[in-house]
DRENDO-1510 file (C-alpha; in Angstrom, 1 decimal, always signed):
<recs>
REC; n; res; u; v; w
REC; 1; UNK; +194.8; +139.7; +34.8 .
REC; 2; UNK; +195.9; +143.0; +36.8 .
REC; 3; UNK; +195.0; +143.2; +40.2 .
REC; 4; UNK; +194.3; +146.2; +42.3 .
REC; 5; UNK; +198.0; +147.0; +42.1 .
REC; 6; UNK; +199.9; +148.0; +39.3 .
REC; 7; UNK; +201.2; +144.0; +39.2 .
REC; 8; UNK; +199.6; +141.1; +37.7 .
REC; 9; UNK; +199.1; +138.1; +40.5 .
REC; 10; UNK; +201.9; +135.6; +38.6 .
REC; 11; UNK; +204.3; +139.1; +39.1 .
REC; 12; UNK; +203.8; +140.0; +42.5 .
REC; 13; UNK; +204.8; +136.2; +43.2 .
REC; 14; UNK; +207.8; +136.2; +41.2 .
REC; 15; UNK; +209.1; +139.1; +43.0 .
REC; 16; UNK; +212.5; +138.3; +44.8 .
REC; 17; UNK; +212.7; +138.6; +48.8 .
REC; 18; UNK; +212.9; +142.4; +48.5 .
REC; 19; UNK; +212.6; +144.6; +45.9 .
REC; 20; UNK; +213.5; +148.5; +45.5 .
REC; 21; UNK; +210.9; +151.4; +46.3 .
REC; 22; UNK; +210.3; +152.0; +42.5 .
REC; 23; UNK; +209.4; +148.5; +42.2 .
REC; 24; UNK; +207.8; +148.8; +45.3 .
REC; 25; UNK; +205.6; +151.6; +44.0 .
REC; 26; UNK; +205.1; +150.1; +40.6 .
REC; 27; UNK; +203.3; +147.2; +43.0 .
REC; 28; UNK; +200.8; +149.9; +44.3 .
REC; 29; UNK; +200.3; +151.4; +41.1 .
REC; 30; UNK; +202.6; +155.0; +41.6 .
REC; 31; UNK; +205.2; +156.1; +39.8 .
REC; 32; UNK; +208.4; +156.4; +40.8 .
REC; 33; UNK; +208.9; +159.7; +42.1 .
REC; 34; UNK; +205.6; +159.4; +44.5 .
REC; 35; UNK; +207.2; +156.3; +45.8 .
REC; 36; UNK; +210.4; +157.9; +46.2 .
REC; 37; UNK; +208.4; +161.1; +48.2 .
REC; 38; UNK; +206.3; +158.5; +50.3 .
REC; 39; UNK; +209.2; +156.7; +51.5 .
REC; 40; UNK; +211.4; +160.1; +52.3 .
REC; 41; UNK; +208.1; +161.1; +54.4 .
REC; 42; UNK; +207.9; +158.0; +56.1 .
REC; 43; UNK; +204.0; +157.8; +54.5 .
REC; 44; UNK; +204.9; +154.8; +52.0 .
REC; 45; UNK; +201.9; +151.8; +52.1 .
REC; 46; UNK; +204.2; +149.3; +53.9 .
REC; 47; UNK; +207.6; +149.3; +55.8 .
REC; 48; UNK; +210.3; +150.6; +53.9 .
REC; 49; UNK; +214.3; +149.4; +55.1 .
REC; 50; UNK; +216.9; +152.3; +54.7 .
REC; 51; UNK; +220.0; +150.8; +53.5 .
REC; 52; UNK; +222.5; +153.6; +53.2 .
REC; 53; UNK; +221.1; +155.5; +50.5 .
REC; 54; UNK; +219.0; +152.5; +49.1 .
REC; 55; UNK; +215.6; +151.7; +49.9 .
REC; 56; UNK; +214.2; +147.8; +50.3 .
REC; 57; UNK; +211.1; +146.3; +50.8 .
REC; 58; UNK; +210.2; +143.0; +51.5 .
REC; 59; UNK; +208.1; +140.9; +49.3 .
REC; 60; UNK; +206.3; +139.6; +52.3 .
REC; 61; UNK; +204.9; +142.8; +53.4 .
REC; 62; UNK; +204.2; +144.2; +49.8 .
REC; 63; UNK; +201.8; +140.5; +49.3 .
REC; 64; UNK; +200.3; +140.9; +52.7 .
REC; 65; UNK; +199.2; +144.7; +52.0 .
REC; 66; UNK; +198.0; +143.5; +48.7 .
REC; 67; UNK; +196.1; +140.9; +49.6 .
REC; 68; UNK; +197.8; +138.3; +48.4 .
REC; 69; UNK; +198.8; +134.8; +49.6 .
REC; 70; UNK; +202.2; +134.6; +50.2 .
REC; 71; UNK; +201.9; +130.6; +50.6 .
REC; 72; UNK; +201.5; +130.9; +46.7 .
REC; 73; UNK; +205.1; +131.6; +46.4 .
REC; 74; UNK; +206.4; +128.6; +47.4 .
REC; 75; UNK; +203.7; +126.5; +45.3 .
</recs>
């Protein structure tokens, strides 16, 4: 079952640690090149880690945003 994101539940929780902005974006349901604009505007839905010319973000924050319990992960 999907849930308001673009992720089922059983996906968002098998996400590693941190995950790039596309897969980041696929979480809230955009496409890559909105995530990409969001996080070059500083306007993405959670924080976003600049690494070089990477983006991250952190599983933690994507679940929290989401509504999600992140004590599920380790179940």
């Amino acid at each position: 079952m999907k849930t308001q994101s673009g992720m089922t539940r059983e996906e968002l929780l098998a996400l590693p640690v941190s995950v790039d902005i596309v897969t980041a974006g696929e979480a809230f349901g955009m496409g890559r090149t909105l995530a990409y604009e969001l996080a070059k505007r500083g306007e993405f839905p959670v924080r976003v880690l600049r690494l070089g010319n990477r983006y991250r973000v952190a599983r933690a924050d994507l679940l929290r945003e989401l509504g999600e319990d992140q004590d599920q992960v380790a179940a």
